[in-house]
DRENTORKOL-3810 file (N, C-alpha, C; in nm, 4 decimals):
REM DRENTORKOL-3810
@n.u->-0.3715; n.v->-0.1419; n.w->-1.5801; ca.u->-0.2681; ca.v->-0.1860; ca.w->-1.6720; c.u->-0.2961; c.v->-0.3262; c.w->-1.7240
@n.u->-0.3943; n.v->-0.3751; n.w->-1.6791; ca.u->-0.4398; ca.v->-0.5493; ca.w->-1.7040; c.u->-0.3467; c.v->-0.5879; c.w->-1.6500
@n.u->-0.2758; n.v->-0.6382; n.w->-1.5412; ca.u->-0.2094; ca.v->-0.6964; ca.w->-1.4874; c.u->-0.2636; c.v->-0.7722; c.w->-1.3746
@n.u->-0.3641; n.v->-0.7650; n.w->-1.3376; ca.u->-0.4288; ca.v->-0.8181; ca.w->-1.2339; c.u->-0.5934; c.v->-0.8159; c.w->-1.2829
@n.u->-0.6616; n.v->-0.9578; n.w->-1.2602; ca.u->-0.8126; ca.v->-0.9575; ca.w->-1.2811; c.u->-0.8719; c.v->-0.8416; c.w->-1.2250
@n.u->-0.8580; n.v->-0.7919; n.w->-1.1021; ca.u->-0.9090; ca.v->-0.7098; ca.w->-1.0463; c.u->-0.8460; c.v->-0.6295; c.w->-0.9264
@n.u->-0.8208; n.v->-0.4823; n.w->-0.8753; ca.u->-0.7169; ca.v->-0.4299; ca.w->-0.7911; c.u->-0.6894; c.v->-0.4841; c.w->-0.6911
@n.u->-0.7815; n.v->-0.5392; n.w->-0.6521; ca.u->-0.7301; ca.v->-0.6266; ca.w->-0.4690; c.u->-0.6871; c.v->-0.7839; c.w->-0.4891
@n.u->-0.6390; n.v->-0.8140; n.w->-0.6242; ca.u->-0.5821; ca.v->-0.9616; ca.w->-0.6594; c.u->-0.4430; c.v->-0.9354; c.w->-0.6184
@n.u->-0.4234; n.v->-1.1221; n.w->-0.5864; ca.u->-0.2941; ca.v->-1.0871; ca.w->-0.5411; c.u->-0.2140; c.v->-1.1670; c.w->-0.6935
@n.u->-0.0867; n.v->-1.1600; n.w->-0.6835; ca.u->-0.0049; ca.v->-1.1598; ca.w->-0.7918; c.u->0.0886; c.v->-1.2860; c.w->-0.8027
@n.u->0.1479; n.v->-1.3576; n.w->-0.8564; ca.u->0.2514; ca.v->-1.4283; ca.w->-0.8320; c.u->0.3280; c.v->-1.4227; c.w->-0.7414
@n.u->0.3904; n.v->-1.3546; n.w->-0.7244; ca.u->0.4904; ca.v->-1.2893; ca.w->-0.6295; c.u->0.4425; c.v->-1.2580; c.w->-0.4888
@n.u->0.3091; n.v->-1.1833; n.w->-0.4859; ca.u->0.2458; ca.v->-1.1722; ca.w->-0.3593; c.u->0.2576; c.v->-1.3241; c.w->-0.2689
@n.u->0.2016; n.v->-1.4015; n.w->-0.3767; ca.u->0.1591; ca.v->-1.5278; ca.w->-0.3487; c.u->0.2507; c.v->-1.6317; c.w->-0.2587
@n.u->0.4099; n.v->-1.6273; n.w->-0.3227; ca.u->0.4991; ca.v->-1.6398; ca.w->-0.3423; c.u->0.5922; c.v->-1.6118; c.w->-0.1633
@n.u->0.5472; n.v->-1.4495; n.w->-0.1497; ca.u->0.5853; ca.v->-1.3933; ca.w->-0.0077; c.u->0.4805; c.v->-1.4254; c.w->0.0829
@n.u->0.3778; n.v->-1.4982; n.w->0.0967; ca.u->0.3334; ca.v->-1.5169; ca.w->0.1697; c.u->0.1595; c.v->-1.3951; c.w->0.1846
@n.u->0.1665; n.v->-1.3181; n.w->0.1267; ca.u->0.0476; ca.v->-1.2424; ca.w->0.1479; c.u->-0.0950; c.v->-1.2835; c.w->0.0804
@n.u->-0.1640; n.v->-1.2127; n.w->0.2235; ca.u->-0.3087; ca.v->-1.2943; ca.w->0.2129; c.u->-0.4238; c.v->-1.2242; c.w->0.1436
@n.u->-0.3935; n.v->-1.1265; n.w->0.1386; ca.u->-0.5065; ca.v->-0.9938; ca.w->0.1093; c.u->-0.4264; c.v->-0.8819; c.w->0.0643
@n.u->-0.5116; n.v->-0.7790; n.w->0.0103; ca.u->-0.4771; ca.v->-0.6267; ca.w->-0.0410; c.u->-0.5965; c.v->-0.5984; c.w->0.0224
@n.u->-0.5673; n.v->-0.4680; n.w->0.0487; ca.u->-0.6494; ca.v->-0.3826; ca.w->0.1664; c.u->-0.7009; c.v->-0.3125; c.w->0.0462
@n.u->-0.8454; n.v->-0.2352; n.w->0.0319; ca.u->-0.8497; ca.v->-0.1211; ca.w->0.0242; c.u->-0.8640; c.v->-0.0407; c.w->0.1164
@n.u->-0.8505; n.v->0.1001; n.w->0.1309; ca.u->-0.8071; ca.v->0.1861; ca.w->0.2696; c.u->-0.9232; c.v->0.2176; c.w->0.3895
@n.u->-1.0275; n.v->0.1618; n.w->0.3048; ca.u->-1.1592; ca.v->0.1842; ca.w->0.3805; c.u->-1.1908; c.v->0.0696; c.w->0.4838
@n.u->-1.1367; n.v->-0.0423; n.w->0.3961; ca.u->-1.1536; ca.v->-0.1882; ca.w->0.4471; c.u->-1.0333; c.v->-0.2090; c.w->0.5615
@n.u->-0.9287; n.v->-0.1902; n.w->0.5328; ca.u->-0.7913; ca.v->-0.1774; ca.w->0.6007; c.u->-0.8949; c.v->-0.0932; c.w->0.7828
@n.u->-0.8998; n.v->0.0530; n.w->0.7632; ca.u->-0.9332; ca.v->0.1396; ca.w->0.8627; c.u->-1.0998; c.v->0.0717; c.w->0.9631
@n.u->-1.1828; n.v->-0.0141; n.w->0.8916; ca.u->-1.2560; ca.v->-0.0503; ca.w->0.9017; c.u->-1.2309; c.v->-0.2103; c.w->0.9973
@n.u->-1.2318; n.v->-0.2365; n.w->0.9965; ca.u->-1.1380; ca.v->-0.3921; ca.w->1.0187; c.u->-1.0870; c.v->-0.3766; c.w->1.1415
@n.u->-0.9384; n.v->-0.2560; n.w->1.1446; ca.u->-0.9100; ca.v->-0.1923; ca.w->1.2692; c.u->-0.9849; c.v->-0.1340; c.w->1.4203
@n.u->-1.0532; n.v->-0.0650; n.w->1.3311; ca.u->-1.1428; ca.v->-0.0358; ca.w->1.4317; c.u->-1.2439; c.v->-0.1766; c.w->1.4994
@n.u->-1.3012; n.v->-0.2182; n.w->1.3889; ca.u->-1.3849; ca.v->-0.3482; ca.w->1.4171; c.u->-1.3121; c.v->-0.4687; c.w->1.5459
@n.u->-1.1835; n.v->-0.4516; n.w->1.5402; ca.u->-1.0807; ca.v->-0.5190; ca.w->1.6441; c.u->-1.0856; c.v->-0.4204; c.w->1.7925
@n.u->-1.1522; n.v->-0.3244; n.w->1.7630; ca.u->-1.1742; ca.v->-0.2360; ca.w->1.8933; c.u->-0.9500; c.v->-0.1464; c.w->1.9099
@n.u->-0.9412; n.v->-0.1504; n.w->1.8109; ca.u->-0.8542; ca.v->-0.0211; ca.w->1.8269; c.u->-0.8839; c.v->0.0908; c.w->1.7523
@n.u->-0.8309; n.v->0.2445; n.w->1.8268; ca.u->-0.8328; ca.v->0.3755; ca.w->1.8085; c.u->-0.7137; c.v->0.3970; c.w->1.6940
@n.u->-0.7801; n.v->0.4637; n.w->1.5792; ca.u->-0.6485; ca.v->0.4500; ca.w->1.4991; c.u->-0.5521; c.v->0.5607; c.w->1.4661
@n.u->-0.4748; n.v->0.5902; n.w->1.5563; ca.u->-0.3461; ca.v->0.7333; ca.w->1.5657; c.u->-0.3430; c.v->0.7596; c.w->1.4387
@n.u->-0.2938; n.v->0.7238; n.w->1.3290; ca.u->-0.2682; ca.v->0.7760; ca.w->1.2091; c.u->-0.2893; c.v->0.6796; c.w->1.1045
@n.u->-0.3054; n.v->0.7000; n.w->0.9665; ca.u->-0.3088; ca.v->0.6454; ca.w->0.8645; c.u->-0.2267; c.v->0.6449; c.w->0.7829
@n.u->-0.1381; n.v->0.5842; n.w->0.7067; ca.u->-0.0442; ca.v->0.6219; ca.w->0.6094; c.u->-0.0400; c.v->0.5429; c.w->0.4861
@n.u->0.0643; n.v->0.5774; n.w->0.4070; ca.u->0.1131; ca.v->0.4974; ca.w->0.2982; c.u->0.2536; c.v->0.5334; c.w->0.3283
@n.u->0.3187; n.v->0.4196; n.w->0.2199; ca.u->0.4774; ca.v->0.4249; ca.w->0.2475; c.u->0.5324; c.v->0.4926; c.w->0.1125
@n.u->0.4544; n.v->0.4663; n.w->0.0080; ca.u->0.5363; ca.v->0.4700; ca.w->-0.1423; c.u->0.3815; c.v->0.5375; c.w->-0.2933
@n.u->0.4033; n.v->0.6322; n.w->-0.3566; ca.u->0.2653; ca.v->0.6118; ca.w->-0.4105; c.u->0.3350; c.v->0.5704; c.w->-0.5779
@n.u->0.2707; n.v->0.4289; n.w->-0.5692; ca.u->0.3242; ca.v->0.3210; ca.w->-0.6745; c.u->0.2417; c.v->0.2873; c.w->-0.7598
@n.u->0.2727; n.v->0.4050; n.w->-0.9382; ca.u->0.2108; ca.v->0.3416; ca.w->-1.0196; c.u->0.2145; c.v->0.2944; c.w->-1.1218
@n.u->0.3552; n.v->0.1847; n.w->-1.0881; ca.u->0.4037; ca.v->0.0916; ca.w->-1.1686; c.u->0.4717; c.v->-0.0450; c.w->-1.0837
@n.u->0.5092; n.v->-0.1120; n.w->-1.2114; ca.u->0.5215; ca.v->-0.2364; ca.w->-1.1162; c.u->0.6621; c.v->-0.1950; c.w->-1.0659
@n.u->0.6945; n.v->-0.3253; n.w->-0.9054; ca.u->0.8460; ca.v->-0.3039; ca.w->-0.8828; c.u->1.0073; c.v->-0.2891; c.w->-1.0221
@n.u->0.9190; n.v->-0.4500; n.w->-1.1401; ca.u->1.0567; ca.v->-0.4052; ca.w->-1.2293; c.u->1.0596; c.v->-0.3031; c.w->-1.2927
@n.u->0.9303; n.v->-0.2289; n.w->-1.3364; ca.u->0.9051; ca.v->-0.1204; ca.w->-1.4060; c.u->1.0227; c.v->-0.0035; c.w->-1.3289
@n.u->0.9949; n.v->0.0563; n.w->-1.2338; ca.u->1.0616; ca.v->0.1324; ca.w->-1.1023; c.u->1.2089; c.v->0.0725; c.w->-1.1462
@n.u->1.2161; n.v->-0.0144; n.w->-1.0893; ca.u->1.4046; ca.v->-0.0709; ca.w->-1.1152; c.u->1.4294; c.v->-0.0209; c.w->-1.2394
@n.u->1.3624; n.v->-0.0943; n.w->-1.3190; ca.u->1.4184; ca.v->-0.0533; ca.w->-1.4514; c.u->1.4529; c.v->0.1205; c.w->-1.4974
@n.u->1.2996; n.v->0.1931; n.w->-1.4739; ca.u->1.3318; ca.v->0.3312; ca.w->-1.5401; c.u->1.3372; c.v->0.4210; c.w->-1.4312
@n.u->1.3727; n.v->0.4170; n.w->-1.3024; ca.u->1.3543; ca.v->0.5299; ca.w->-1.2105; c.u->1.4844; c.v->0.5286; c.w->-1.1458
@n.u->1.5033; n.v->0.6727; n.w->-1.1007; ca.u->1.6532; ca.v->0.6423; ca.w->-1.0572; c.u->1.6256; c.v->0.7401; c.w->-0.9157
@n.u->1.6854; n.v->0.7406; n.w->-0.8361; ca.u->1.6832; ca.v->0.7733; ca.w->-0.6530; c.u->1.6183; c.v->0.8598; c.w->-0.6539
@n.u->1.6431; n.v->0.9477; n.w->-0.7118; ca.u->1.5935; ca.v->1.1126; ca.w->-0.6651; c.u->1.4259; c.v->1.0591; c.w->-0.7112
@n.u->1.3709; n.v->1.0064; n.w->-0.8147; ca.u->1.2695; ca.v->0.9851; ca.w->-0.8365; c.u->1.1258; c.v->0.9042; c.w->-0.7329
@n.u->1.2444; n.v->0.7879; n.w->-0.6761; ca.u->1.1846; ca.v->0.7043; ca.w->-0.5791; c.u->1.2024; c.v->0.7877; c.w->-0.4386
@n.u->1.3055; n.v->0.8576; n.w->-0.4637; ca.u->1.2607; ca.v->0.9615; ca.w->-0.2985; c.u->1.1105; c.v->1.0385; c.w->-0.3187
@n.u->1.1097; n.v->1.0736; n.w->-0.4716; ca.u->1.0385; ca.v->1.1703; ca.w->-0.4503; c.u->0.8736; c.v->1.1148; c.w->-0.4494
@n.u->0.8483; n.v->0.9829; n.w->-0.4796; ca.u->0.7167; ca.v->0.9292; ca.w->-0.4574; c.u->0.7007; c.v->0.8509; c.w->-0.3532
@n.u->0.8271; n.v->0.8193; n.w->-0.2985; ca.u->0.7708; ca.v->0.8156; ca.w->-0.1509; c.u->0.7477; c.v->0.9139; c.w->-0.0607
@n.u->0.7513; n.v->1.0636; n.w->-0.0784; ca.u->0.7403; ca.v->1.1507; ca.w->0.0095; c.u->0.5898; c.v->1.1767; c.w->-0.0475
@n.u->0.5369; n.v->1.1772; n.w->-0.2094; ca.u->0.4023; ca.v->1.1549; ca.w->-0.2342; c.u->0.2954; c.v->1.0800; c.w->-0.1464
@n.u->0.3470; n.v->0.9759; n.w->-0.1025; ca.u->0.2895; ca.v->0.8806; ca.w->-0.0444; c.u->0.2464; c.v->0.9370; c.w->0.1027
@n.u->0.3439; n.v->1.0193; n.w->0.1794; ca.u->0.2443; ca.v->1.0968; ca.w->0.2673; c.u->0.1564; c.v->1.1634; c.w->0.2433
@n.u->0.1307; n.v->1.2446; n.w->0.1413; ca.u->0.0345; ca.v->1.3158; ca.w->0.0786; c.u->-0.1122; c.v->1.2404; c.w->0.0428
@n.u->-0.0958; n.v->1.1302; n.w->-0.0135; ca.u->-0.1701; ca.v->1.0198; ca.w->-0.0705; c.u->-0.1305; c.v->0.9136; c.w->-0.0352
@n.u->-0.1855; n.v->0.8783; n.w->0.0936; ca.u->-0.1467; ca.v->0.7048; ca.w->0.1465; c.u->-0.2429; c.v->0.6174; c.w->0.0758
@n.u->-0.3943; n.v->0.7044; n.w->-0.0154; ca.u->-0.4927; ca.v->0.5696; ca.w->-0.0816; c.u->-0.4186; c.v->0.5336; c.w->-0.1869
@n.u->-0.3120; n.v->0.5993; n.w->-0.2634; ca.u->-0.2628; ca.v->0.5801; ca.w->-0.3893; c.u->-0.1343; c.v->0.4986; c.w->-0.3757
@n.u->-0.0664; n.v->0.4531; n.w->-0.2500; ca.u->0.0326; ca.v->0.3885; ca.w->-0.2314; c.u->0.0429; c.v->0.2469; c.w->-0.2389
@n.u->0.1706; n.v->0.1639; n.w->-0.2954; ca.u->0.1820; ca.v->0.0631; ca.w->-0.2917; c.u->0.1464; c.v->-0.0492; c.w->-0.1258
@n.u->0.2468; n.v->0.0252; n.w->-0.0752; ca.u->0.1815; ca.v->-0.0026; ca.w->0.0705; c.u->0.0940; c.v->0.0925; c.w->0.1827
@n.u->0.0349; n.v->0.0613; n.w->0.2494; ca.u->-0.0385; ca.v->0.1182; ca.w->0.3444; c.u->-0.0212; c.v->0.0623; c.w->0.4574
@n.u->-0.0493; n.v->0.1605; n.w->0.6299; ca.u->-0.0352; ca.v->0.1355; ca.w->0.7505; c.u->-0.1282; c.v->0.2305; c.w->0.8159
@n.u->-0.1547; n.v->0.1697; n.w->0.9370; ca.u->-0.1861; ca.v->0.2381; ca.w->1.0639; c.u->-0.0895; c.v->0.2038; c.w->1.2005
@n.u->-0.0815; n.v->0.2895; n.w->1.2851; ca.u->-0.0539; ca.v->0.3151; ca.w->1.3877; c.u->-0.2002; c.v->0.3524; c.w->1.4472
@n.u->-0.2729; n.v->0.2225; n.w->1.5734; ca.u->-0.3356; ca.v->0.2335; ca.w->1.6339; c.u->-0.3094; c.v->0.1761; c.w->1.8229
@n.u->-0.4281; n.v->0.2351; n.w->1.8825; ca.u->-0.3607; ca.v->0.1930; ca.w->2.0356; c.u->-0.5417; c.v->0.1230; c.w->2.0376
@n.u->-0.5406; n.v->0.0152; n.w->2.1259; ca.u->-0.6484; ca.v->-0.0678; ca.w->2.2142; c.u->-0.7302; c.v->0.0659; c.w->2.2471
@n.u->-0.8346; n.v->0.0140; n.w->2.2590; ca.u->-0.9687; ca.v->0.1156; ca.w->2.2993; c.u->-1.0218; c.v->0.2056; c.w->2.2682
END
C-alpha cells in the first residue's frame, strides 16, 4: 500500500508503543528455537489487510470476527503473530 519503506518497518505508532521489531514468521520461529525452546504451536491473532483506522472506519463486528478466525487458518498473513513454546 506504500505505507511503509519496507514490510518489517516499523511505523509511527509502533514507535510510539514501544515496539522493536516485526517478525517475519520464519525469523519469529527461528530465533525461538535458536533460544533452545520446543515450539507447541504457531499462530496469528487477526489476518490484517488494512490499517487499524481503515478497519475502524469500514468494518463492522461480524467482519472483524470473521478475520480473526482467518487468522487461525493463516497466522503468516496476520497482523499479529505468536508461539506457545516450552524449554528444551
Amino acid at each position: 500500500m506504500g505505507l511503509l519503506e519496507n514490510p518489517n518497518s516499523l511505523n509511527e505508532t509502533d514507535l510510539r508503543l514501544g515496539h522493536k521489531r516485526v517478525y517475519y514468521p520464519e525469523e519469529f520461529k527461528a530465533d525461538v528455537l535458536a533460544a533452545g525452546f520446543q515450539i507447541i504451536k504457531f499462530g496469528g491473532c487477526m489476518l490484517k489487510p488494512l490499517t487499524n483506522k481503515q478497519i475502524e472506519e469500514t468494518w463492522n463486528e461480524e467482519m472483524i470476527q470473521g478475520f480473526i478466525e482467518l487468522g487461525d487458518e493463516y497466522p503468516e498473513l496476520c497482523g499479529d503473530i505468536y508461539i506457545i513454546a516450552k524449554k528444551g
